[in-house]
C-alpha positions as CSV (number, residue, x, y, z in Angstrom):
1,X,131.3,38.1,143.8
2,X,128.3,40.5,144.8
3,X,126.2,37.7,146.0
4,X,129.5,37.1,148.4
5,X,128.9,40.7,148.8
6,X,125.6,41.1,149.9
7,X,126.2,37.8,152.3
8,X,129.2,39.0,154.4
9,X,127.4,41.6,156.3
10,X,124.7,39.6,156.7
11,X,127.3,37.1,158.7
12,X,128.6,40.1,160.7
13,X,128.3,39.9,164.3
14,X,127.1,43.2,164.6
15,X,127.3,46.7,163.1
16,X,130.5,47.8,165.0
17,X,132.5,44.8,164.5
18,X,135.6,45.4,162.6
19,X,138.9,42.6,162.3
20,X,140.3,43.4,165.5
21,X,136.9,44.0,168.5
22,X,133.6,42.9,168.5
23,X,131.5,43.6,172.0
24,X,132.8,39.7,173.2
25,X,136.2,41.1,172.8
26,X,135.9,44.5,174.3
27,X,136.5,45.2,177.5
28,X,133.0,44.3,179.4
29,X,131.3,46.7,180.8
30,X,130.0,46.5,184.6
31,X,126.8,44.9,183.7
32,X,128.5,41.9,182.3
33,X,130.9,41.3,185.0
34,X,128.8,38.9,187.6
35,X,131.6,36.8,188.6
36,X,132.2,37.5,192.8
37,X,134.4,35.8,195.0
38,X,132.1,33.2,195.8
39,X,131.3,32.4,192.1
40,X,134.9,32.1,191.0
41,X,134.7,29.5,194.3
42,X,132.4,27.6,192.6
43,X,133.5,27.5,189.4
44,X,136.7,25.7,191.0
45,X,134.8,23.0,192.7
46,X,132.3,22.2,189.5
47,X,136.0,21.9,186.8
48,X,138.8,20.8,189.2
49,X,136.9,17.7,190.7
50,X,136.8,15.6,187.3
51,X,137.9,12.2,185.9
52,X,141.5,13.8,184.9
53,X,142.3,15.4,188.4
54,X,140.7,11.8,190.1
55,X,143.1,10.0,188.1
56,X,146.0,12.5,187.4
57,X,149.0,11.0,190.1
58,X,148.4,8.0,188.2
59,X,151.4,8.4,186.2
60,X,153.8,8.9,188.9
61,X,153.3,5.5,190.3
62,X,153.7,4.2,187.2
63,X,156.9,5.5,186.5
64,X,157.8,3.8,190.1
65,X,157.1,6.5,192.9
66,X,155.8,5.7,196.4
67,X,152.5,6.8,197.2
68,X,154.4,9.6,199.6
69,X,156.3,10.6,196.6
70,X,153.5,10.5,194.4
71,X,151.9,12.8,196.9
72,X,154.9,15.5,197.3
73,X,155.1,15.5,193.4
74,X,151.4,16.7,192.9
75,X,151.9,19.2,195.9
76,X,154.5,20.8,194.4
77,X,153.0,20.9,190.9
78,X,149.8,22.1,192.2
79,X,151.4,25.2,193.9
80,X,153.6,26.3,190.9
81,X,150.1,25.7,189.0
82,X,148.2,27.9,191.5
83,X,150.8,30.5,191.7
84,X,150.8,30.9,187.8
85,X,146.7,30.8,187.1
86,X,146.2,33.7,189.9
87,X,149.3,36.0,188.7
88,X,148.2,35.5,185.0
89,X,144.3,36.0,185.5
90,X,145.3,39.8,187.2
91,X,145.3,41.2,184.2
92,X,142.0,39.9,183.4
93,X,140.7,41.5,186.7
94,X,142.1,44.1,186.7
95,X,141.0,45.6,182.6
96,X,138.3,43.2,181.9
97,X,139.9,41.8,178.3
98,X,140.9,38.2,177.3
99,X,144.0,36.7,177.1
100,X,143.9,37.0,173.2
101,X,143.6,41.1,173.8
102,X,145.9,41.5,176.6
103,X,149.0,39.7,174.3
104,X,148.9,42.3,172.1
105,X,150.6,44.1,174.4
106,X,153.8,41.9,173.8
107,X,153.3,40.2,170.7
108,X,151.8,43.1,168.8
109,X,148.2,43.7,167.7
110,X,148.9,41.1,164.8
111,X,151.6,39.1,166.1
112,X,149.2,38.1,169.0
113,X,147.4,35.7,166.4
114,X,150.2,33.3,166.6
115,X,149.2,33.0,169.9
116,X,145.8,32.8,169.4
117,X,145.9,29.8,166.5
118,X,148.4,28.0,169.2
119,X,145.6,28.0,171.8
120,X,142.7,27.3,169.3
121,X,144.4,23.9,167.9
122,X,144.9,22.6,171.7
123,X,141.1,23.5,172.1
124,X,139.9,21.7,169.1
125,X,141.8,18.8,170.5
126,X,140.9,18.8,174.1
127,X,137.3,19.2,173.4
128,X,137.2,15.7,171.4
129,X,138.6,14.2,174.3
130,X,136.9,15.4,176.9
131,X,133.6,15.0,175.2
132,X,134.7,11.6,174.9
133,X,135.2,11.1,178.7
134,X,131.9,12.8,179.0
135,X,130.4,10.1,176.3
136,X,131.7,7.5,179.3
137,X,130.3,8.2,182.0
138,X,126.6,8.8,179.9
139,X,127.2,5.5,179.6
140,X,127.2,4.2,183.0
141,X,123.8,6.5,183.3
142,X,122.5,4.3,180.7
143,X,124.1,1.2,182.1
144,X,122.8,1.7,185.5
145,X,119.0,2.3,184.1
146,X,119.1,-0.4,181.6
147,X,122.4,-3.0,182.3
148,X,121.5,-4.4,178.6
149,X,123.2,-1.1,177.3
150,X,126.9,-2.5,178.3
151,X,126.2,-5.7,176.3
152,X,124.5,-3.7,173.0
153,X,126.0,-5.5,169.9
154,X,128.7,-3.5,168.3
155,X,128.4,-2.2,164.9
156,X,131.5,-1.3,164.2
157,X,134.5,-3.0,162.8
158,X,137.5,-3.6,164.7
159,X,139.8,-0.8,163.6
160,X,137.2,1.5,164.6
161,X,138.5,1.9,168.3
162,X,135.3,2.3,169.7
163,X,132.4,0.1,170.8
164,X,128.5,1.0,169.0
165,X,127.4,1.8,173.0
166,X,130.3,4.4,173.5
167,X,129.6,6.3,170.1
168,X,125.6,6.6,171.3
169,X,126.6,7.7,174.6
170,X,129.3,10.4,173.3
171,X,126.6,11.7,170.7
172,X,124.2,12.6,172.9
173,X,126.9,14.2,176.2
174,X,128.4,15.8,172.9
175,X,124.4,16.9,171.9
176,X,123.5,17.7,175.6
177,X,126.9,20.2,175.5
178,X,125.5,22.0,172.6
179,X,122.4,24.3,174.5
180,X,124.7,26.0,177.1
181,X,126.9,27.6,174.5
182,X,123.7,29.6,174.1
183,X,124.4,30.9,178.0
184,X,127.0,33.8,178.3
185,X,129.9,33.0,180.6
186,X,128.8,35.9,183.0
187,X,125.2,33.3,183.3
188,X,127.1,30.0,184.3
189,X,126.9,31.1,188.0
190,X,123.4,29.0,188.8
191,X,125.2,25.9,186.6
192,X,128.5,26.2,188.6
193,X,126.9,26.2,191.8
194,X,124.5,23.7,191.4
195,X,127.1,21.4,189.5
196,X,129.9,22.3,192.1
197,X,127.6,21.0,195.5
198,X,127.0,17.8,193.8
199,X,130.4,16.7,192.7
200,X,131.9,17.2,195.7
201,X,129.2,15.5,197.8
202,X,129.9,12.3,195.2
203,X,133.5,12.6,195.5
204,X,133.1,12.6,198.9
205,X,130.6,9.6,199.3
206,X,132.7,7.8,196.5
207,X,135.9,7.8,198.8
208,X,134.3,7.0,202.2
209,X,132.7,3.9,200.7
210,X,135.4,2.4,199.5
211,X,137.5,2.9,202.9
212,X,134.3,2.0,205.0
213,X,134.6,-1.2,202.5
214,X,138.3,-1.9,202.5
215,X,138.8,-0.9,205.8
216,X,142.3,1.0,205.4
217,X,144.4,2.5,202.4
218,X,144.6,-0.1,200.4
219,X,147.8,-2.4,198.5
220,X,148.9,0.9,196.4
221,X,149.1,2.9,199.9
222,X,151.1,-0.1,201.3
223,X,153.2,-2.0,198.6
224,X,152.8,-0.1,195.2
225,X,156.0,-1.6,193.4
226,X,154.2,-5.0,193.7
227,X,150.7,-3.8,192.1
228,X,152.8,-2.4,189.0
229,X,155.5,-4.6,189.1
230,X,158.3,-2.4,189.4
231,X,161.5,-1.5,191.3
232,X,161.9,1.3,193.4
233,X,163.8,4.5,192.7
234,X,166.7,5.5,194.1
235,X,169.1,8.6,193.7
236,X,169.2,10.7,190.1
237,X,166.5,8.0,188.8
238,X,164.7,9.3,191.4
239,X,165.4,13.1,191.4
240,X,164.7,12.8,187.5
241,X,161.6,10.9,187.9
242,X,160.0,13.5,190.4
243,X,160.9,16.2,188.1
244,X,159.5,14.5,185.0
245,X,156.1,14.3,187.3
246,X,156.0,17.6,188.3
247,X,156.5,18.9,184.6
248,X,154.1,16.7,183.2
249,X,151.5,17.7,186.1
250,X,151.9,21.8,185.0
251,X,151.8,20.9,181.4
252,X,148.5,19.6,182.0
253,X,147.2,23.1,182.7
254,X,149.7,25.0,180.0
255,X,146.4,25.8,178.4
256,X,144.8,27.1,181.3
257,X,147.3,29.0,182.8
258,X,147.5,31.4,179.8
259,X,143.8,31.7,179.4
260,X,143.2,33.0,183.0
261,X,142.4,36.6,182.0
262,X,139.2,34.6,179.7
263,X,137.3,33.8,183.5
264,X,138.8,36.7,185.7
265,X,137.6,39.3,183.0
266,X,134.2,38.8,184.6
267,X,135.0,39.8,188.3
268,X,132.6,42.2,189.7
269,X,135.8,43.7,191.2
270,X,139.7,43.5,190.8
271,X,140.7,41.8,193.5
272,X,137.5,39.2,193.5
273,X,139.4,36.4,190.9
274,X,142.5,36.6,193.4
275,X,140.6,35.4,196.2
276,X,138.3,32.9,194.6
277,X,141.5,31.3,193.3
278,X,144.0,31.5,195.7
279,X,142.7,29.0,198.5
280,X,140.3,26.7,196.8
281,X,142.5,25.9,193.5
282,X,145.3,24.3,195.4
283,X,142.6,22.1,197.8
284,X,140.4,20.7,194.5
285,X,143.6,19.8,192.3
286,X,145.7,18.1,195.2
287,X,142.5,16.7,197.3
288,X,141.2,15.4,193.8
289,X,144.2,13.6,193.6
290,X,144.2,12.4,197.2
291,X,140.7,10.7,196.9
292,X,141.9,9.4,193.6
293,X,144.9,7.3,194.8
294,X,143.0,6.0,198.3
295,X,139.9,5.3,196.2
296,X,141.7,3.3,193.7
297,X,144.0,2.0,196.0
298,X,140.9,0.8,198.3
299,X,139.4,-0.7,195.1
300,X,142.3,-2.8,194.0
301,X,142.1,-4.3,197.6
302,X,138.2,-5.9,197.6
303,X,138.4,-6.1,193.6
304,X,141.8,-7.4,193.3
305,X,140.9,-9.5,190.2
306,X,140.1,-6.3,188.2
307,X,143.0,-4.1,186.5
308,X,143.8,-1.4,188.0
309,X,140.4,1.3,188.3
310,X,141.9,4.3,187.5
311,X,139.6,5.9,185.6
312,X,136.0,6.5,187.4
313,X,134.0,4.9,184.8
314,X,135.5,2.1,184.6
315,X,135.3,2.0,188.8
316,X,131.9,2.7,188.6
317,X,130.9,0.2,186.2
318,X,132.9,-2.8,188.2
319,X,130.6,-1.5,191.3
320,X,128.0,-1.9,189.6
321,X,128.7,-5.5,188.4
322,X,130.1,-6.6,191.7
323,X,127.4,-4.8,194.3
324,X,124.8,-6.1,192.1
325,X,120.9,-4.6,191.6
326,X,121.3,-2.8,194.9
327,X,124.4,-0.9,193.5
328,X,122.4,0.5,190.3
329,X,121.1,3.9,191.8
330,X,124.0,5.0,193.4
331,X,125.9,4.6,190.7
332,X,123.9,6.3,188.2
333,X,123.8,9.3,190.7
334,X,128.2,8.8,190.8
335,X,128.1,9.4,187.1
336,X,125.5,12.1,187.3
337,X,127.7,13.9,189.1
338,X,130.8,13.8,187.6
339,X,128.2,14.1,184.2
340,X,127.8,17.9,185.3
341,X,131.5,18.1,185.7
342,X,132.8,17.1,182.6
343,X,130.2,19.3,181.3
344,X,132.0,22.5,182.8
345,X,135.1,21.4,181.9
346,X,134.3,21.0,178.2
347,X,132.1,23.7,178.0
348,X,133.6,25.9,180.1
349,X,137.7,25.3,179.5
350,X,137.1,24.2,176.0
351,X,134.2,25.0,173.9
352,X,133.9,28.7,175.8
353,X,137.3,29.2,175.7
354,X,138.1,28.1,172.2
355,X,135.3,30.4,171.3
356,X,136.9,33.4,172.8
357,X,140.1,33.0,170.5
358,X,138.3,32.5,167.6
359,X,136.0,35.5,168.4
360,X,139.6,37.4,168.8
361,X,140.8,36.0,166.1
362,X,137.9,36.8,163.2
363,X,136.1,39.3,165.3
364,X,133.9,41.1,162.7
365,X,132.5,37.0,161.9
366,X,132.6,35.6,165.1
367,X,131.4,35.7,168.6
368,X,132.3,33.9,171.5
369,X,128.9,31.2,171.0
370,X,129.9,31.1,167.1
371,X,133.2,30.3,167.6
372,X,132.3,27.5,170.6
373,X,129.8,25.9,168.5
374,X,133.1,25.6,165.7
375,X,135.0,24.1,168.4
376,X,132.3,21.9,168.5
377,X,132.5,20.8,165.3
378,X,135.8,19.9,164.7
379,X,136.3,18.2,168.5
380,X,133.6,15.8,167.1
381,X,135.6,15.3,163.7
382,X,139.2,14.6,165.0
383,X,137.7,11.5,166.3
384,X,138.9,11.4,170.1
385,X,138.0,7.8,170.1
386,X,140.9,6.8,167.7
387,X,142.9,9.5,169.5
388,X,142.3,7.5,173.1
389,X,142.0,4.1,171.6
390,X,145.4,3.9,169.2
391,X,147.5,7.1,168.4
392,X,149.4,7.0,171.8
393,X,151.7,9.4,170.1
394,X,148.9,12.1,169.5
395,X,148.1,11.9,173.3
396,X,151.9,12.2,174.0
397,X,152.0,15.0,171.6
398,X,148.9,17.3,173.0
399,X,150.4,16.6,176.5
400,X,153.7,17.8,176.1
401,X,152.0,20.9,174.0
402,X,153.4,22.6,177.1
403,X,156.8,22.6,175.3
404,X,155.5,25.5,173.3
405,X,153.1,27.2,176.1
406,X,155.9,27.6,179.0
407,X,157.5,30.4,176.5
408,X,154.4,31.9,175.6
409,X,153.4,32.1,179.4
410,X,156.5,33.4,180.2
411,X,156.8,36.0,177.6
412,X,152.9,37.3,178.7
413,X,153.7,37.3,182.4
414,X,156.6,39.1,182.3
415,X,155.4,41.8,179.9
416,X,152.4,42.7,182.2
417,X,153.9,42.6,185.6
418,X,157.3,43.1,185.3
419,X,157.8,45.4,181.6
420,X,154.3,47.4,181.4
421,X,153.7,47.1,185.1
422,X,150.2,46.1,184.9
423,X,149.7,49.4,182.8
424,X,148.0,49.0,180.0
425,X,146.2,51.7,177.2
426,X,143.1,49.7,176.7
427,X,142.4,52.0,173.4
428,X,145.8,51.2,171.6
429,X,145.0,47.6,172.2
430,X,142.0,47.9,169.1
431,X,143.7,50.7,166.9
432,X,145.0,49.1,163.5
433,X,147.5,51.6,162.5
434,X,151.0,52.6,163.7
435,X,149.3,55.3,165.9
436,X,149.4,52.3,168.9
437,X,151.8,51.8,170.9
438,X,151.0,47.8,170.3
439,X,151.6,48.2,166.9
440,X,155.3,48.2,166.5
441,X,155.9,46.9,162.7
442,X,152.8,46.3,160.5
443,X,151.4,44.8,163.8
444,X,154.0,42.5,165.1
445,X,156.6,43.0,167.3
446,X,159.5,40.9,166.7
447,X,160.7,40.9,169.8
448,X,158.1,37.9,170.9
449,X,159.3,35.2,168.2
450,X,162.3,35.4,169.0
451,X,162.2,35.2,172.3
452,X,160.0,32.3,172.6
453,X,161.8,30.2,169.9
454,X,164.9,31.2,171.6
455,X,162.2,29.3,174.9
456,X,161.8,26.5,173.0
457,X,164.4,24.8,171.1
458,X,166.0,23.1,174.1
459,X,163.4,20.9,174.8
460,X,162.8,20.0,171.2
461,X,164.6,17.0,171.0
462,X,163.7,15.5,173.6
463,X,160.3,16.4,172.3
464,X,160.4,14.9,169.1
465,X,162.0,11.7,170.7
466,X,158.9,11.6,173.5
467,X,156.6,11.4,170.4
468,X,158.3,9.2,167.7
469,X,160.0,6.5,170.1
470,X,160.8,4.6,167.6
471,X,162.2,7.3,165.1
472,X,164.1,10.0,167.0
473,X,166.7,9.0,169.8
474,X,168.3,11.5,171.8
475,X,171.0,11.4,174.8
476,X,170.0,11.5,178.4
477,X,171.0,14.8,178.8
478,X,168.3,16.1,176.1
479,X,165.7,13.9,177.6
480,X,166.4,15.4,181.2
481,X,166.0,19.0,179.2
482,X,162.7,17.8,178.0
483,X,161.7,17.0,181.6
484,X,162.1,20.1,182.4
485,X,160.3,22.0,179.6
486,X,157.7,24.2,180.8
487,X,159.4,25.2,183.9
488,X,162.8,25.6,181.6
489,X,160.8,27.1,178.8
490,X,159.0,30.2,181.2
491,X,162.1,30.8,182.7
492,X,163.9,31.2,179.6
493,X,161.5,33.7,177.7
494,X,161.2,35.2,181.1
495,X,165.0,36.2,181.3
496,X,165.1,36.6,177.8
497,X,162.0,39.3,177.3
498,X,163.6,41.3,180.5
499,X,166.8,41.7,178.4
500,X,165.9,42.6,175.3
501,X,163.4,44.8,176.8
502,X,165.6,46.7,178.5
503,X,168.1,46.9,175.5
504,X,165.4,48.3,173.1
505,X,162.3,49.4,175.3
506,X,158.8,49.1,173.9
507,X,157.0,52.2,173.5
508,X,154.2,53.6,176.3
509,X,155.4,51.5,179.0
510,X,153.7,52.5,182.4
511,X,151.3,54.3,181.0
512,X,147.0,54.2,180.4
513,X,144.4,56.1,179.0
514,X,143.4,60.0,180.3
515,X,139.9,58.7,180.3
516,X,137.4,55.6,180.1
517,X,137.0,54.9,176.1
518,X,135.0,51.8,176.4
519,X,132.8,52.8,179.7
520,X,134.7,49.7,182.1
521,X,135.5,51.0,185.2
522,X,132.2,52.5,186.2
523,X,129.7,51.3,189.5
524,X,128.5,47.8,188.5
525,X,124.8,47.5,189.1
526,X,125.2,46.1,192.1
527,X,126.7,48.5,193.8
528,X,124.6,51.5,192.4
529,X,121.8,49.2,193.8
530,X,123.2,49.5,197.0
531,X,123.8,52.8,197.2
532,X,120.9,53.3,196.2
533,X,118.9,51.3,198.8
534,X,121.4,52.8,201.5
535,X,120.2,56.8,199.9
536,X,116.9,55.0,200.7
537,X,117.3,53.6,204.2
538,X,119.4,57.1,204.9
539,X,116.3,59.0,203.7
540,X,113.6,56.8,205.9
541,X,115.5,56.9,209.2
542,X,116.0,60.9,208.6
543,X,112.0,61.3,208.4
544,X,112.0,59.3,211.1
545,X,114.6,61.5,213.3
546,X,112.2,64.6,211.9
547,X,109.4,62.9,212.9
């Protein structure tokens, strides 16, 4: 026991750390807050144009929807998704602490751990599986250098859902990850620049080849209930399936709406997230999907013997063996490019951000590089492969996650805008002890559990029958519910926290701290820079007026 002793402070992230801050989970200071309107820009272009966005309205012509409907679905979903990551990252902006600080407000300085454990299993997950994509398109890299790569014997038995060439490529983009964790999240602006330019000029490039090729839209565009073999929709089929889509398209970024505050916490100035979100979010989700359905489309018309080529490995690989030699170098630079993207998205919206709540969560052991490199870890040892390869139910189950995020969402947005009216007393937020006005009883305030169980038990049947098929059967009625969920589920807790709010009001609501405690609202160095080159200049042309 003193050996334990003697280690633990050793482990300590730093001398002030205690169970509930550590400097990653403080509110940052100006000189960590590098993040400007054109940055947050960036940052957009580098995440939103990736293999999941290229092949996300997928779905919803698979169901049956016309390429038009297809198209109004992911509009629609992309808005409601724009709307909710700007409103939710204003607190971030606006006091400079993560998502896993600002819910203390509502769920209590304890209680916000539920939240916190919620986010950190969906990051564990997501990280596997994006790595994996990443692994993918390593290997069409490797493919395109050395062709012999996508005919290396396989190792493995059969029941291993993977191929000996996909394990070596996922090692090493899962290995390649690992150096940037070193990199604070206030230095990704050279990456997300440089990463953002050449995405875009790929997707770009991608998508006018194949039209220059095909020479119009494409049999999807045209006649997609042939391609897929199935009937249109009509009426409440219809109305249903479109509602389904748009569901399914906002649960995809359930994660990522509540962790908003994580990014706009490093905005030189309030204001600078809003505007760096606001225009270009909407045009990388929807125009991602946009090239993805012509591309594809395009690519089912001159490859019409392949399956469908959904996913942008498996185009870029049938380019390569169709176009022959010639093909080889622009297809390694394809998958380059959309290399450096899965890279920000796995680093970036799972690694960092799974880092983050684990920081928060053991603060006085972990920081926000400790607690991505854990992430790590376990992404690598829920073996995505087996996740993508054979437990369709696991996928179902992570994707419909946003079940039990709609509430939470809900329950956070409302409390900042609406209940504390984006006041906050940034002290009370780290004091332990029933001096806070976050502390409410022994650190949870049982106003939150209720209110988001209360969120989520309608859609829980038709939950548990989209998961287990084959085990749970529900009505039509619950499944139209489930369809619903995280638009149903936010509205609910919404409603919900307003009442019971109003029936028994939180304590300190409207009100801040008399002064700065933690130093975060002062000149960044930027702008004392400027000044102090305008003093300067002001000086100079003064002489100069003398003189």
């Amino acid at each position: 026991m003193k050996a334990v002793n003697g280690i633990l402070p050793l482990l300590q992230v730093s001398a002030d750390s205690s169970p509930y801050q550590n400097p990653d989970v403080l509110p940052l200071p100006p000189s960590r807050r590098t993040w400007s309107v054109k940055v947050f820009i960036f940052f957009w272009l580098a995440t939103a144009i990736n293999i999941a966005e290229w092949s996300g309205a997928s779905t919803a012509l698979a169901v049956g929807l016309t390429v038009g409907q297809a198209i109004a679905v992911n509009a629609i979903s992309t808005i409601i998704i724009c709307m909710a990551l700007v409103i939710n990252g204003h607190g971030g902006g606006k006091w400079h602490i993560p998502f896993a600080v600002i819910n203390r407000t509502g769920w209590g300085v304890r209680g916000a751990w539920f939240s916190l454990c919620a986010r950190i299993i969906l990051s564990c997950c997501w990280y596997g599986v994006q790595a994996w994509y990443g692994g993918q398109m390593v290997k069409i890299m490797i493919g395109a250098i050395w062709p012999s790569f996508y005919r290396m014997r396989n190792t493995f038995a059969p029941d291993a859902a993977m191929k000996t060439n996909e394990f070596v490529a996922f090692i090493i983009f899962w290995t390649i990850s690992l150096p940037i964790f070193l990199l604070r999240p206030e230095q990704y602006r050279i990456p997300a620049i440089c990463s953002s330019v050449v995405v875009t000029v790929a997707a770009f490039a991608l998508f006018i080849w194949a039209l220059a090729k095909q020479g119009n839209v494409g049999p999807l565009w045209s006649d997609p209930e042939v391609v897929y073999g199935t009937g249109r929709l009509h009426g409440s089929v219809l109305s249903w399936a479109m509602m389904r889509m748009i569901s399914s398209g906002i649960g995809g970024w359930a994660g990522g709406i509540l962790y908003q505050s994580d990014f706009s916490r490093y905005a030189v100035k309030s204001g600078d997230q809003i505007w760096g979100q606001v225009f270009i979010i909407p045009v990388c989700l929807f125009g991602s999907n946009i090239l993805g359905i012509i591309t594809t489309s395009c690519a089912r018309g001159f490859y019409p013997d392949e399956p469908l080529l959904w996913k942008l490995y498996d185009l870029l690989e049938a380019i390569q063996m169709h176009e022959g030699p010639g093909a080889r170098a622009a297809v390694f630079f394809a998958a380059f490019a959309f290399f450096l993207s899965q890279v920000c998205v796995n680093v970036v919206a799972c690694g960092v951000v799974g880092g983050m709540d684990l920081a928060a969560l053991l603060p006085r052991y972990i920081n926000i590089r400790r607690g991505s490199y854990v992430i790590a870890i376990i992404g690598i040892c829920i073996n995505p492969w087996k996740i993508l390869n054979t437990a369709n139910s696991f996928i179902s189950a992570i994707s419909a996650y946003a079940v039990f995020l709609g509430p939470l969402s809900g329950i956070m947005i409302t409390e900042y805008h609406i209940i504390r009216r984006r006041q906050i007393k940034l002290s009370h937020l780290f004091m332990p002890n029933s001096g806070s006005d976050y502390w409410f009883w022994h650190g949870v305030n049982w106003r939150a559990p209720l209110v988001w169980a209360l969120g989520v038990w309608p859609s829980m049947p038709g939950f548990c029958a989209s998961i287990t098929p084959n085990v749970v059967k529900v009505s039509a009625a619950w499944t139209h519910v489930y369809y619903m969920s995280w638009l149903l589920g936010f509205f609910i807790s919404s409603s919900l926290w307003i009442l019971v709010n109003s029936i028994w009001p939180p304590p300190g609501v409207g009100e801040i701290d008399d002064e700065d405690v933690f130093d975060t609202f002062g000149p960044s160095p930027r702008s004392s820079s400027d000044s102090a080159n305008e003093e300067d200049r002001d000086v100079k042309d003064k002489e100069k007026m003398e003189g």
